[in-house]
N, CA, C and O atoms as a Tripos MOL2 file, in Angstrom:
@<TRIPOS>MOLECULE
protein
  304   303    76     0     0
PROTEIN
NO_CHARGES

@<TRIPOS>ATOM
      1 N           0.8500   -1.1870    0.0000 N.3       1 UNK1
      2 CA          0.0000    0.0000    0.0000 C.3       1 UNK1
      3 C           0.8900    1.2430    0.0000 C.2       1 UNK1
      4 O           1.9320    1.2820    0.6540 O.2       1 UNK1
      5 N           0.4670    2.2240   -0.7260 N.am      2 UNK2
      6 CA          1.5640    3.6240   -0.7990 C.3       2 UNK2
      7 C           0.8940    4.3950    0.5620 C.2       2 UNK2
      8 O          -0.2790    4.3300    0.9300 O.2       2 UNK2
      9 N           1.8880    5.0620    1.1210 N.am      3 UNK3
     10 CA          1.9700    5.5810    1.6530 C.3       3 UNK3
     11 C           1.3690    7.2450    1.2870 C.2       3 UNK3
     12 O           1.3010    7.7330    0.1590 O.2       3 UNK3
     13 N           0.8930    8.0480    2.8520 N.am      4 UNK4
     14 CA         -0.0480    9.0890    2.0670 C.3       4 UNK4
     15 C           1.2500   10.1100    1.3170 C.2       4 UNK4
     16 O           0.6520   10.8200    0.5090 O.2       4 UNK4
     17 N           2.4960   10.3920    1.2810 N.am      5 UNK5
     18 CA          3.4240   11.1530    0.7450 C.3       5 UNK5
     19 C           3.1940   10.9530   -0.9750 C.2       5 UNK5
     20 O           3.0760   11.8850   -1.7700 O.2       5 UNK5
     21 N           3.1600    9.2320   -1.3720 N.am      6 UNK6
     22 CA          3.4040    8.9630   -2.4910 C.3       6 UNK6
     23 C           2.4660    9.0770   -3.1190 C.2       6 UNK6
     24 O           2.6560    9.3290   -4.3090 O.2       6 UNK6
     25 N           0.7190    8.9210   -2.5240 N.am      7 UNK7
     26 CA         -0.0340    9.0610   -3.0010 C.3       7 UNK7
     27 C           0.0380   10.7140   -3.7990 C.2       7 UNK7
     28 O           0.0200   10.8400   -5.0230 O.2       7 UNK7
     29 N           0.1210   11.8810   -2.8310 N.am      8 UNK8
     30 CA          0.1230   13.4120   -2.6050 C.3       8 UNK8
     31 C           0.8050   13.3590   -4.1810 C.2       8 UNK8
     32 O           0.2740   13.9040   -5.1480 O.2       8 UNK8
     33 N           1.8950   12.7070   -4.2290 N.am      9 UNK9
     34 CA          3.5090   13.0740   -4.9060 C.3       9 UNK9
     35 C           2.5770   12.6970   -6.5690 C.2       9 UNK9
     36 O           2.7830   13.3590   -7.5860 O.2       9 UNK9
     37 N           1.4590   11.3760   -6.4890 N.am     10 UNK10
     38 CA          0.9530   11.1060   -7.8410 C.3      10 UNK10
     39 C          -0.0990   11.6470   -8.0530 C.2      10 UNK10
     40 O          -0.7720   10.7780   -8.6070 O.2      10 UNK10
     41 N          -0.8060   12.7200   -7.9510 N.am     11 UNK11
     42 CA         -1.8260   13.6500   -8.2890 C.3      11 UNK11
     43 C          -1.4410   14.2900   -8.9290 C.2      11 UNK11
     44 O          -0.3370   14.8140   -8.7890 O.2      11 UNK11
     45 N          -2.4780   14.5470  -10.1870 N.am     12 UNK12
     46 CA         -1.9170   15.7760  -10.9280 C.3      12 UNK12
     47 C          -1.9120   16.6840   -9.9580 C.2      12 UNK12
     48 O          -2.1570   16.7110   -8.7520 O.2      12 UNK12
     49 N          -1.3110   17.9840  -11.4270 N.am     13 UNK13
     50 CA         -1.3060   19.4730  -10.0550 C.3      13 UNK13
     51 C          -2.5340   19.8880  -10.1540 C.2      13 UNK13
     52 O          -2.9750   20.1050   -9.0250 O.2      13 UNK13
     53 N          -3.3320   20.1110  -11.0120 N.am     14 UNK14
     54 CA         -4.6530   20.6460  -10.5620 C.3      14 UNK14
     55 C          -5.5050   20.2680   -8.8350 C.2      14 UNK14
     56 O          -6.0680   20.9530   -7.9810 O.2      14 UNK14
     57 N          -5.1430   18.6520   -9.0280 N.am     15 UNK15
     58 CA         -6.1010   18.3600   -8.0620 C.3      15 UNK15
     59 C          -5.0920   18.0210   -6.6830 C.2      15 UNK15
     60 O          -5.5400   17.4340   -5.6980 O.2      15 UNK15
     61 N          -3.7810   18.4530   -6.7810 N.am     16 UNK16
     62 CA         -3.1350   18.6380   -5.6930 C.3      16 UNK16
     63 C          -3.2230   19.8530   -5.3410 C.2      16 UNK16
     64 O          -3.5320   19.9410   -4.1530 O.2      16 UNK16
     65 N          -3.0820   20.8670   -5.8700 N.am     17 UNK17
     66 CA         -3.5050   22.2850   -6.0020 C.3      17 UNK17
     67 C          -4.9580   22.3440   -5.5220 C.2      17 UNK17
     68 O          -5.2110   23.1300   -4.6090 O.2      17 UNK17
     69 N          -5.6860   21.7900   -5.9060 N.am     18 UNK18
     70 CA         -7.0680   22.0320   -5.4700 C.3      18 UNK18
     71 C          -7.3400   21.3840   -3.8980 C.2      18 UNK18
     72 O          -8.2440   21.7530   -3.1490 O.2      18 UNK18
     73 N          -6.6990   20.7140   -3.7080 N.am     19 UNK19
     74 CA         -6.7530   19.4430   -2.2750 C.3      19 UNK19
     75 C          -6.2090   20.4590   -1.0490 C.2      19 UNK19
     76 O          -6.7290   21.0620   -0.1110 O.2      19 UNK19
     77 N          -4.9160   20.3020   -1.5830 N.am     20 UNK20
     78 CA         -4.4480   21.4970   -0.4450 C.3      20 UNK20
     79 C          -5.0630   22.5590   -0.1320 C.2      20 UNK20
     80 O          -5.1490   22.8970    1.0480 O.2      20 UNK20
     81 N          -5.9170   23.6970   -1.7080 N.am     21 UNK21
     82 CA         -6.5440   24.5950   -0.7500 C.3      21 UNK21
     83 C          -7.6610   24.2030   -0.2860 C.2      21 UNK21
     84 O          -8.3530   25.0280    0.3100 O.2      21 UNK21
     85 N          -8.0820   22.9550   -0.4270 N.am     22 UNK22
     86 CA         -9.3980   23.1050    0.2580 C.3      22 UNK22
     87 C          -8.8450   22.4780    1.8510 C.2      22 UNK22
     88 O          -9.7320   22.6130    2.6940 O.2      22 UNK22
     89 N          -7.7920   21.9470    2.2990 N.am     23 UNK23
     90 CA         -7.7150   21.5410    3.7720 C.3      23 UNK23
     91 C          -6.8240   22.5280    4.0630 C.2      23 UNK23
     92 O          -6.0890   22.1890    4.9910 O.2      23 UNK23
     93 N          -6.4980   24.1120    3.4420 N.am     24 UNK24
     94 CA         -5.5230   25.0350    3.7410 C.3      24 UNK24
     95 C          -7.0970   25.5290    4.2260 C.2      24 UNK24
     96 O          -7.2210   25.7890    5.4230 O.2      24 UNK24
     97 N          -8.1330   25.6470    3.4690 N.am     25 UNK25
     98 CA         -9.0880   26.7990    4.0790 C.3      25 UNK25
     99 C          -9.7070   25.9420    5.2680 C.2      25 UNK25
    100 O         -10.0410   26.6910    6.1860 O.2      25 UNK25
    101 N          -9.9030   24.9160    5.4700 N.am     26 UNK26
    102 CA        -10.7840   23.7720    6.3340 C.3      26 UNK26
    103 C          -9.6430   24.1510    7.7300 C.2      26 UNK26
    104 O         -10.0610   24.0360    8.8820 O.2      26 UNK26
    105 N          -8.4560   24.5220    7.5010 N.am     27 UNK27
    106 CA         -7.7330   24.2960    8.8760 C.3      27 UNK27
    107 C          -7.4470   25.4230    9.2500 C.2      27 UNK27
    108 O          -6.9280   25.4910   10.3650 O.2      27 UNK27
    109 N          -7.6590   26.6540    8.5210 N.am     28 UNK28
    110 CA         -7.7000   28.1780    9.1680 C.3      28 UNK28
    111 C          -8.8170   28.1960    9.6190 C.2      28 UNK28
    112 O          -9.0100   28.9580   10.5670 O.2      28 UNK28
    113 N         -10.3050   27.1140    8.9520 N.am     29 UNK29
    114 CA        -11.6240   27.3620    9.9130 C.3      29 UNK29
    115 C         -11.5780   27.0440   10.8850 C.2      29 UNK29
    116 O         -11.9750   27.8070   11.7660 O.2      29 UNK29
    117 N         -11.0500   25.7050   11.2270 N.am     30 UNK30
    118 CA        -10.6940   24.8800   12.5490 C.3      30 UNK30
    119 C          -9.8840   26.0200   13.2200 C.2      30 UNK30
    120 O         -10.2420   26.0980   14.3960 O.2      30 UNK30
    121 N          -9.0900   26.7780   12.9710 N.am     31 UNK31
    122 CA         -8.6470   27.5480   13.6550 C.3      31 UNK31
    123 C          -8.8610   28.5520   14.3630 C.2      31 UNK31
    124 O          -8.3770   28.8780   15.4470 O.2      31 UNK31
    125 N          -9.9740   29.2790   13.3910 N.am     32 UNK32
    126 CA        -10.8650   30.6140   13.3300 C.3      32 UNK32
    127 C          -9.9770   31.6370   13.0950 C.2      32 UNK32
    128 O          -9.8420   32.7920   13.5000 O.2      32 UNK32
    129 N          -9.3020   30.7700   12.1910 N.am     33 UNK33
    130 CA         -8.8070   32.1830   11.0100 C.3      33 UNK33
    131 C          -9.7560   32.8820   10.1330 C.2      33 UNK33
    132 O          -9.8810   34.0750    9.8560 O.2      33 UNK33
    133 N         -10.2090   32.1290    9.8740 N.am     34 UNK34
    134 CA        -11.4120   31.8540    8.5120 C.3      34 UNK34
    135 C         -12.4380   32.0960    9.2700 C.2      34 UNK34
    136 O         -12.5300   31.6780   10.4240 O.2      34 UNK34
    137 N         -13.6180   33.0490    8.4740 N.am     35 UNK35
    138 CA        -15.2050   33.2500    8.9270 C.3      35 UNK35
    139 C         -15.4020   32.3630    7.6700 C.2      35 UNK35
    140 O         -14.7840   32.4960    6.6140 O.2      35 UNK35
    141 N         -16.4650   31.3320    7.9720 N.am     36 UNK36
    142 CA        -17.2570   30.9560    6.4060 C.3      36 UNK36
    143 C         -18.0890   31.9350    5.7810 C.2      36 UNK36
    144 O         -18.4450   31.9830    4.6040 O.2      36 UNK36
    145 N         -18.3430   32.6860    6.6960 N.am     37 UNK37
    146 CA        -19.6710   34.0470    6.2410 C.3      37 UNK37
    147 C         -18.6320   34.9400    4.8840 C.2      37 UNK37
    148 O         -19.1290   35.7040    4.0560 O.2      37 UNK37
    149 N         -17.0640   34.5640    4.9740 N.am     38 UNK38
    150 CA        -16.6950   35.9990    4.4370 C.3      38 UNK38
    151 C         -15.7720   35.4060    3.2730 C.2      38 UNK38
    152 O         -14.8860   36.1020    2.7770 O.2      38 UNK38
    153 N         -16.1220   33.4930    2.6660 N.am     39 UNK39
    154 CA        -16.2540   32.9780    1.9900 C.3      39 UNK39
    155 C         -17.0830   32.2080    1.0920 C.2      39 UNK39
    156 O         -16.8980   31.2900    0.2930 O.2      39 UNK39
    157 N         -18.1530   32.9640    1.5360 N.am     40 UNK40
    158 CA        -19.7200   32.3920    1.0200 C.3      40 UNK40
    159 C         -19.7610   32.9730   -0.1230 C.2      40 UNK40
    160 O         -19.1000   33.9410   -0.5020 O.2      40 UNK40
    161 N         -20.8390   32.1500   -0.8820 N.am     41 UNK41
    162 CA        -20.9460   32.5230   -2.3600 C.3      41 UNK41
    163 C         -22.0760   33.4860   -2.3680 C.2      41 UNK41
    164 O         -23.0930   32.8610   -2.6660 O.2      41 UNK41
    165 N         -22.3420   34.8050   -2.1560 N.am     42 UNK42
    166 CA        -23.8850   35.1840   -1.5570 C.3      42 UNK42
    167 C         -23.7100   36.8200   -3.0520 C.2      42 UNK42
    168 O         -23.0640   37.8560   -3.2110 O.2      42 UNK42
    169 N         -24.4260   36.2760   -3.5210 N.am     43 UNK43
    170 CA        -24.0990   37.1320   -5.1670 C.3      43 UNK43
    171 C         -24.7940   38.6220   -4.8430 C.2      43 UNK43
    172 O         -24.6390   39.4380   -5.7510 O.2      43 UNK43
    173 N         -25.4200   39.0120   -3.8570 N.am     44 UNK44
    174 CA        -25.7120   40.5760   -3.4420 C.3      44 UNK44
    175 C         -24.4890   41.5290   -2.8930 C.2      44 UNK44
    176 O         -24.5420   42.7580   -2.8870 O.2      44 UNK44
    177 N         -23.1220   40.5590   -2.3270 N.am     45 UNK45
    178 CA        -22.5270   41.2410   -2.2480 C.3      45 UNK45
    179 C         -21.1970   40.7050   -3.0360 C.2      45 UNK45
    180 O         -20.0990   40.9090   -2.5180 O.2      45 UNK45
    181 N         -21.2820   40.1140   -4.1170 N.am     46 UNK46
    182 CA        -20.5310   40.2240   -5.4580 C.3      46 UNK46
    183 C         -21.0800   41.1600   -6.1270 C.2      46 UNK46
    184 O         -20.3730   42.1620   -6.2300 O.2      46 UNK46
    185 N         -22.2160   41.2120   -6.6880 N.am     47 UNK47
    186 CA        -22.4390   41.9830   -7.5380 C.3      47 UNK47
    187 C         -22.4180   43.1290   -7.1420 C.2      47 UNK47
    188 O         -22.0650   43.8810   -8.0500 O.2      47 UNK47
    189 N         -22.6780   43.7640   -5.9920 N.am     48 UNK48
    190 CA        -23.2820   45.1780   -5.6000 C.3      48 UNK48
    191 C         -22.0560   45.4450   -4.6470 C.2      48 UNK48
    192 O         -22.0700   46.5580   -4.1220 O.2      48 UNK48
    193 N         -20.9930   44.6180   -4.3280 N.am     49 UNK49
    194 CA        -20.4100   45.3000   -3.4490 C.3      49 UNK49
    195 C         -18.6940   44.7590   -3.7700 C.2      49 UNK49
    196 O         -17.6660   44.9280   -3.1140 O.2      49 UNK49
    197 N         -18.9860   43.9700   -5.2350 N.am     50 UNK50
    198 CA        -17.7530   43.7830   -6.0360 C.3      50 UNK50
    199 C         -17.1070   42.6100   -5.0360 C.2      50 UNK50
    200 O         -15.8960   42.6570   -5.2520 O.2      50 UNK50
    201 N         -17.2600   42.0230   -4.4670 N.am     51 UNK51
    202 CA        -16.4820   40.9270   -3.6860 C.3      51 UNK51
    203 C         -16.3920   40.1030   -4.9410 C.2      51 UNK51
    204 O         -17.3830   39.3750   -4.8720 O.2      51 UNK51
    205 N         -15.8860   39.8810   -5.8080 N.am     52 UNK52
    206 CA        -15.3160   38.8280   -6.5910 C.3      52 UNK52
    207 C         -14.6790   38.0210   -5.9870 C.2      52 UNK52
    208 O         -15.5180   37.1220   -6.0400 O.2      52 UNK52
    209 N         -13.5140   37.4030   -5.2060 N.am     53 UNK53
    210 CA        -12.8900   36.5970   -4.5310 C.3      53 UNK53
    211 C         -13.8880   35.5740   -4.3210 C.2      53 UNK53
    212 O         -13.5030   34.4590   -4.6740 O.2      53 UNK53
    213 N         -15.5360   35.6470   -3.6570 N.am     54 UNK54
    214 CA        -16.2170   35.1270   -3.4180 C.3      54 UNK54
    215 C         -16.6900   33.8890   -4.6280 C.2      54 UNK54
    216 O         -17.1120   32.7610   -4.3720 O.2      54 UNK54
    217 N         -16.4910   34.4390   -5.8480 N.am     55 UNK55
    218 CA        -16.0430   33.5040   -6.8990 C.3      55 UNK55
    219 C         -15.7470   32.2930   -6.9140 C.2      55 UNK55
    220 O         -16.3840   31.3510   -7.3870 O.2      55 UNK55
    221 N         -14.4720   32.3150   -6.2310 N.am     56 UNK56
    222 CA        -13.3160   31.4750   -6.2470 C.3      56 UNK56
    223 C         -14.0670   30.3200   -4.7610 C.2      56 UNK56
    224 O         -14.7430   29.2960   -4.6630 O.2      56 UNK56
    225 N         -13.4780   31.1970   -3.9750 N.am     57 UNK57
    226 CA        -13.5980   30.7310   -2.2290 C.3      57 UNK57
    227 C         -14.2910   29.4260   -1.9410 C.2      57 UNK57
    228 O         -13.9630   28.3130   -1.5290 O.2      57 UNK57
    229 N         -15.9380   30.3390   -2.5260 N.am     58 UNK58
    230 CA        -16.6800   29.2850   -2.1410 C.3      58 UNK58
    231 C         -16.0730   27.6350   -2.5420 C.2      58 UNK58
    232 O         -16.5170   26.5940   -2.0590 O.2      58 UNK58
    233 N         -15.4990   27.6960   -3.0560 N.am     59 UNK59
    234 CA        -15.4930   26.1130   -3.9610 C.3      59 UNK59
    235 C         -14.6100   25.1770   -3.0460 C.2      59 UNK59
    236 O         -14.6800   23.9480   -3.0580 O.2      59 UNK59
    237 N         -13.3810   26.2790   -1.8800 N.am     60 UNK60
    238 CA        -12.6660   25.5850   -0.8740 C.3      60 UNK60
    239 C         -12.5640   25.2840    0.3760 C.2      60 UNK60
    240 O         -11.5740   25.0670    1.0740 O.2      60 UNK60
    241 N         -14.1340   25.2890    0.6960 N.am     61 UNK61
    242 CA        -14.6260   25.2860    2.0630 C.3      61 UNK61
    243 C         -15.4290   24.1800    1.5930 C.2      61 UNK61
    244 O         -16.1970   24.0620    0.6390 O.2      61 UNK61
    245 N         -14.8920   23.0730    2.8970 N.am     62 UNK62
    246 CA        -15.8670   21.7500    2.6690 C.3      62 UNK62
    247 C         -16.2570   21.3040    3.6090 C.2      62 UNK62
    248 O         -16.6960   20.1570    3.5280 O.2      62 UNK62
    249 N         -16.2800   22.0180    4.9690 N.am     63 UNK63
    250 CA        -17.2910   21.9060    5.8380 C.3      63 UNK63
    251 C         -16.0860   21.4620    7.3580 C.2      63 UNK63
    252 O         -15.0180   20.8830    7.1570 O.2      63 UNK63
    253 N         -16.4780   21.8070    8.5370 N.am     64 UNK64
    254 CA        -15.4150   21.3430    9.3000 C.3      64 UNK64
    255 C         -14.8180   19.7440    9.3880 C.2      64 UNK64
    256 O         -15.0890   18.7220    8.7590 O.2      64 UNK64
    257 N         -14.2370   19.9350   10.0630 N.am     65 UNK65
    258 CA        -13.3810   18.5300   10.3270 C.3      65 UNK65
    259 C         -14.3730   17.3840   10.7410 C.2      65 UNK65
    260 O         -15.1830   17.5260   11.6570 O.2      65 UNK65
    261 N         -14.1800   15.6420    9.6110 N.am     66 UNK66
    262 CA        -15.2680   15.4540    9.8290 C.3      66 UNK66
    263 C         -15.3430   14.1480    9.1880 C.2      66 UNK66
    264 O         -14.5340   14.3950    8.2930 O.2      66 UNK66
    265 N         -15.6510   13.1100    8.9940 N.am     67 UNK67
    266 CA        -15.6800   12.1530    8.5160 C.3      67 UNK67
    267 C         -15.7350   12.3150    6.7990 C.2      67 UNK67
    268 O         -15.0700   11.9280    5.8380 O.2      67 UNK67
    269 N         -16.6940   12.9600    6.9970 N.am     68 UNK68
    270 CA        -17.2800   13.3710    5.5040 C.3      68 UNK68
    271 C         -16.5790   14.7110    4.5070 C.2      68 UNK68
    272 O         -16.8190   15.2840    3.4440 O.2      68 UNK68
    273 N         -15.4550   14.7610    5.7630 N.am     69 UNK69
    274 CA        -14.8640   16.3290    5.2010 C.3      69 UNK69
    275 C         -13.9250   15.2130    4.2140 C.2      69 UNK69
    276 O         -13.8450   15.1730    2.9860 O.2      69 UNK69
    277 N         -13.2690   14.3510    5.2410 N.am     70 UNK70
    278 CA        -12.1510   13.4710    4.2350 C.3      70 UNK70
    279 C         -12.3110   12.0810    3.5080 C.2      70 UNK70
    280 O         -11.5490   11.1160    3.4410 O.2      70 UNK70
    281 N         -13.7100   12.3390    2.9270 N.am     71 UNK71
    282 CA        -14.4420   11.4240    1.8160 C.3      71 UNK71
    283 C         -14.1970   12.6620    0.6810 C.2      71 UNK71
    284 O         -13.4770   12.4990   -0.3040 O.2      71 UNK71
    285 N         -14.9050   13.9120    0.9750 N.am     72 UNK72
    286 CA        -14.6170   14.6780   -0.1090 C.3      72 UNK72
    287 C         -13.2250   14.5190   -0.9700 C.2      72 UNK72
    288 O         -13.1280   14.2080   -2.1570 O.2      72 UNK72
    289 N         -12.0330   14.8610    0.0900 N.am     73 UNK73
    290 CA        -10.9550   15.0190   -0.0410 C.3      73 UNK73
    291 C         -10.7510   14.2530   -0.8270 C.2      73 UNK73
    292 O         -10.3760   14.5300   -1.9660 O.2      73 UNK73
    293 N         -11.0200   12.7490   -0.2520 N.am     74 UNK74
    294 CA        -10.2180   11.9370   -1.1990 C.3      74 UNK74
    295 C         -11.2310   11.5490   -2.4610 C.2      74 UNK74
    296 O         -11.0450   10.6490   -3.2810 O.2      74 UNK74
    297 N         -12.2750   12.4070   -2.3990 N.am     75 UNK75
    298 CA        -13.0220   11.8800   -3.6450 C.3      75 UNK75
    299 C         -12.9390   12.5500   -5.2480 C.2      75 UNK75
    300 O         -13.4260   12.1950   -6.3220 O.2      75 UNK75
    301 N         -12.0350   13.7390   -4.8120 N.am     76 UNK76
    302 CA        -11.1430   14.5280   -5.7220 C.3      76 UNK76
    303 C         -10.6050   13.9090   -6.7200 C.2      76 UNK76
    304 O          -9.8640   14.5140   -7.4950 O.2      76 UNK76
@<TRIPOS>BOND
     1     1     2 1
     2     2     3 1
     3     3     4 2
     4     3     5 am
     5     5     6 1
     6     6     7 1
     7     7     8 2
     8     7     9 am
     9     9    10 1
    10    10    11 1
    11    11    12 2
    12    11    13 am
    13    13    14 1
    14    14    15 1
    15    15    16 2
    16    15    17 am
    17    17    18 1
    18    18    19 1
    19    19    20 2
    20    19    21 am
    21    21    22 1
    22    22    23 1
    23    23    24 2
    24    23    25 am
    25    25    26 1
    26    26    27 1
    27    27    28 2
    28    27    29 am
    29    29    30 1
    30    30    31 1
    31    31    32 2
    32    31    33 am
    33    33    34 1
    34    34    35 1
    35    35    36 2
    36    35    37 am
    37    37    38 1
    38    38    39 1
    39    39    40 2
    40    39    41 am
    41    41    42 1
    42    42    43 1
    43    43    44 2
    44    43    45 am
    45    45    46 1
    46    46    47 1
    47    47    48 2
    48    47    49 am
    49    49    50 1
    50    50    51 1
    51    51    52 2
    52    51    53 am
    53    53    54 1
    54    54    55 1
    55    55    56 2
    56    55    57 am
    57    57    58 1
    58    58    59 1
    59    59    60 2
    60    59    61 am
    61    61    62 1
    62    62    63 1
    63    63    64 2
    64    63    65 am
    65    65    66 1
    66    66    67 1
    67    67    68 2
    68    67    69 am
    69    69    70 1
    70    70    71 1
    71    71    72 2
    72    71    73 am
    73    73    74 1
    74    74    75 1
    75    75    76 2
    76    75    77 am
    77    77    78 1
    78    78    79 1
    79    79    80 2
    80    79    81 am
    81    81    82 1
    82    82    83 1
    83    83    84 2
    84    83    85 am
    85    85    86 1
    86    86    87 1
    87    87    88 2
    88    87    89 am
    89    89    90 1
    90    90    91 1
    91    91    92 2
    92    91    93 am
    93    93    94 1
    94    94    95 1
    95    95    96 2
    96    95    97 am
    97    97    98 1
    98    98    99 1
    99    99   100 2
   100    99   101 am
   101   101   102 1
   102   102   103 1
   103   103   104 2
   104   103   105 am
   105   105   106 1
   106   106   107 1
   107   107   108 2
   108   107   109 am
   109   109   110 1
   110   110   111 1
   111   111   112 2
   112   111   113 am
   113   113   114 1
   114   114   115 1
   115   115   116 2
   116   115   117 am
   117   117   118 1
   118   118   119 1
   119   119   120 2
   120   119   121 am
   121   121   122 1
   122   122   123 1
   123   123   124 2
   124   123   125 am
   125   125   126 1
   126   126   127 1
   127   127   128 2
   128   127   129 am
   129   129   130 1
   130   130   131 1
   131   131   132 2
   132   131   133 am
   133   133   134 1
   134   134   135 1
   135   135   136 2
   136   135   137 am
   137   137   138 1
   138   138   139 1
   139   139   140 2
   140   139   141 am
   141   141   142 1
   142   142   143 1
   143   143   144 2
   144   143   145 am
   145   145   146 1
   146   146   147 1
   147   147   148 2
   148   147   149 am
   149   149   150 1
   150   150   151 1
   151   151   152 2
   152   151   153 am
   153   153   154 1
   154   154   155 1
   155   155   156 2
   156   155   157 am
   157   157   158 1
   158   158   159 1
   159   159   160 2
   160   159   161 am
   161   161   162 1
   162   162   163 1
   163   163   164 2
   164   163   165 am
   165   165   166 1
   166   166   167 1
   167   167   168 2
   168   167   169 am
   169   169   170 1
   170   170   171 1
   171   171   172 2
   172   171   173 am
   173   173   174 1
   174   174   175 1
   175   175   176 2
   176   175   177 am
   177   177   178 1
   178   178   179 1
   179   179   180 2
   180   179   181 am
   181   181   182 1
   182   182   183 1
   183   183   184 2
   184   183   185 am
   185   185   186 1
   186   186   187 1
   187   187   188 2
   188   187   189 am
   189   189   190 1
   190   190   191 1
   191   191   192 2
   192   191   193 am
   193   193   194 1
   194   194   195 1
   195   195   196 2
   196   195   197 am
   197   197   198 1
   198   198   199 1
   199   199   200 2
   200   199   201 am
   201   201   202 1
   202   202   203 1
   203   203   204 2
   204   203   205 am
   205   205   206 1
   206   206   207 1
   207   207   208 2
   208   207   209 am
   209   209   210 1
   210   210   211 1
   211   211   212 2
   212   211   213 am
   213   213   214 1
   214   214   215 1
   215   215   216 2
   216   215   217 am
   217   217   218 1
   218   218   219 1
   219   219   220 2
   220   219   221 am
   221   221   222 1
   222   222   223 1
   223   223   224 2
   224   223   225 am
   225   225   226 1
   226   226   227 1
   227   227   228 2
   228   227   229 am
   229   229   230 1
   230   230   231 1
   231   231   232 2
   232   231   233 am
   233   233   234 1
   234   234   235 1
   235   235   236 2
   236   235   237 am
   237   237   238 1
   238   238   239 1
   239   239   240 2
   240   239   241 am
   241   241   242 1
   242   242   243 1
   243   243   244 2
   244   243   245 am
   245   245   246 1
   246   246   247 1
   247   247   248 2
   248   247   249 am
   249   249   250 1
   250   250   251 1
   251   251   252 2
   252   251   253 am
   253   253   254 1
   254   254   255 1
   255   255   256 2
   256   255   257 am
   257   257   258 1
   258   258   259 1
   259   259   260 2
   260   259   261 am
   261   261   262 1
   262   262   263 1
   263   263   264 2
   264   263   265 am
   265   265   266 1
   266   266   267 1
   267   267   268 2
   268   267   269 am
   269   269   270 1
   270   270   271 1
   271   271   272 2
   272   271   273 am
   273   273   274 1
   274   274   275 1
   275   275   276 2
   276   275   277 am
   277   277   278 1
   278   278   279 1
   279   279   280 2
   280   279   281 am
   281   281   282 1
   282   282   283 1
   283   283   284 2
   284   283   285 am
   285   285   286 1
   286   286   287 1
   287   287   288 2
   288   287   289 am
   289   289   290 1
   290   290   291 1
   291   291   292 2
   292   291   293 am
   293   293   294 1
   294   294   295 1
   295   295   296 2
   296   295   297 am
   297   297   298 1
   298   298   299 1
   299   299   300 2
   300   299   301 am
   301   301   302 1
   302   302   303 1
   303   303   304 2
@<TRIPOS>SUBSTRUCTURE
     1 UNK1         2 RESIDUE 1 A UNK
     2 UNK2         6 RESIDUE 1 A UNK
     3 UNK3        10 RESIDUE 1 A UNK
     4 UNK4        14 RESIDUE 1 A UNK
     5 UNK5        18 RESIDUE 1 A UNK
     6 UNK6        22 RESIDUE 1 A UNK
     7 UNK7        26 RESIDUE 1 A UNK
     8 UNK8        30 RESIDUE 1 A UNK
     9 UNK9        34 RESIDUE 1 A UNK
    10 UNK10       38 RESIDUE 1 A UNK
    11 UNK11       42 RESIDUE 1 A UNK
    12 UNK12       46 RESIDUE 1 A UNK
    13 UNK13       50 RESIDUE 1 A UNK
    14 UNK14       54 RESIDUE 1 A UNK
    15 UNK15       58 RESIDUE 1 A UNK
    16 UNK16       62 RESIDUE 1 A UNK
    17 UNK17       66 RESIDUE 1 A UNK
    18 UNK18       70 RESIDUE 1 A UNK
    19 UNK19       74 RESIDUE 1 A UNK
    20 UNK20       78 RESIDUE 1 A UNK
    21 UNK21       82 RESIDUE 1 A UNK
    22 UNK22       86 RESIDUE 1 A UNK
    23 UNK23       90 RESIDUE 1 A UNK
    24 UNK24       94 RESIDUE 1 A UNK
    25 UNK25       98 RESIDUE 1 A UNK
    26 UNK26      102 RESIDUE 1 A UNK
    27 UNK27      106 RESIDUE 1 A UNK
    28 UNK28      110 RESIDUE 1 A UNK
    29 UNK29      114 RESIDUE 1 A UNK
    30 UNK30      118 RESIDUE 1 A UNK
    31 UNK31      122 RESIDUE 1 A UNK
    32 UNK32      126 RESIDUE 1 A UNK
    33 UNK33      130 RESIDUE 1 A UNK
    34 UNK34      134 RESIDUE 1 A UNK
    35 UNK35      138 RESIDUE 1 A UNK
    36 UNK36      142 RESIDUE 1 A UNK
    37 UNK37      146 RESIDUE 1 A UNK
    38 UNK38      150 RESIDUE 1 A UNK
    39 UNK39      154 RESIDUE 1 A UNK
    40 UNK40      158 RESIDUE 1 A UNK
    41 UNK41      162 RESIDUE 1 A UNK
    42 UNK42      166 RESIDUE 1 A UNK
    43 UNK43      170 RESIDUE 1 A UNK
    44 UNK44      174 RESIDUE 1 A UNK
    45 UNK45      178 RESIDUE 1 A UNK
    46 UNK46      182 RESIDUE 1 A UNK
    47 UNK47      186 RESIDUE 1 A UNK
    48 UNK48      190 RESIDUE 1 A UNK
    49 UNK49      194 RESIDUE 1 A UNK
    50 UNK50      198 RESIDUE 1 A UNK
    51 UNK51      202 RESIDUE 1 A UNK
    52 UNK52      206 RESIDUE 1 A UNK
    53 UNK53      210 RESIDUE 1 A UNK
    54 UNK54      214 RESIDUE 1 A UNK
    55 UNK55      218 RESIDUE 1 A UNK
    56 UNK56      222 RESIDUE 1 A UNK
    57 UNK57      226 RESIDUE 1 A UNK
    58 UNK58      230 RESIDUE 1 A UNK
    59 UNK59      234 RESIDUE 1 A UNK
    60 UNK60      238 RESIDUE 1 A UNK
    61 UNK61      242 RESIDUE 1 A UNK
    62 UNK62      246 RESIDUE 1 A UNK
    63 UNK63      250 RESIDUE 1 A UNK
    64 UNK64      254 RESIDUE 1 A UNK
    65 UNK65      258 RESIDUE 1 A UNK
    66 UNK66      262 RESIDUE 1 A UNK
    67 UNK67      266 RESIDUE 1 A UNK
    68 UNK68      270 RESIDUE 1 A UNK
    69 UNK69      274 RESIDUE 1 A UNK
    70 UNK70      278 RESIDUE 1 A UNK
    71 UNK71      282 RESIDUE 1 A UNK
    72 UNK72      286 RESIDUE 1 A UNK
    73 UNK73      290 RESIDUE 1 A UNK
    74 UNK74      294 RESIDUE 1 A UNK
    75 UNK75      298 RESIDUE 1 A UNK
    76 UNK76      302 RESIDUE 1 A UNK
């Protein structure tokens, strides 16, 4: 069985790139670095108040730490 390094090491980059930020944003939430409120996808204040970032964000928040957080992960 590979080990989780070798697994990491055989992902493309998109979806290593994509993996990491989503348990980079999941562990500043665990932290309370991160508000989810101020990564939400909520299009009244994209459109009207230009938050574009909100764009992006939403897509790397997958909910706290969690059984089901690291089904996502690995369902990438």
């Amino acid at each position: 069985m590979a080990s989780p390094a070798e697994y990491y090491k055989s992902l493309p980059p998109i979806s290593k790139a994509y993996g990491t930020a989503c348990l980079a944003v999941t562990v500043a939430f665990a932290l309370g670095v991160v508000n989810p409120a101020n990564i939400a996808l909520l299009p009244e204040l994209v459109f009207y108040r230009f938050q574009v970032w909100r764009l992006i964000t939403n897509f790397f928040f997958l909910g706290k730490f969690s059984i089901n957080f690291g089904i996502r992960l690995l369902m990438m």
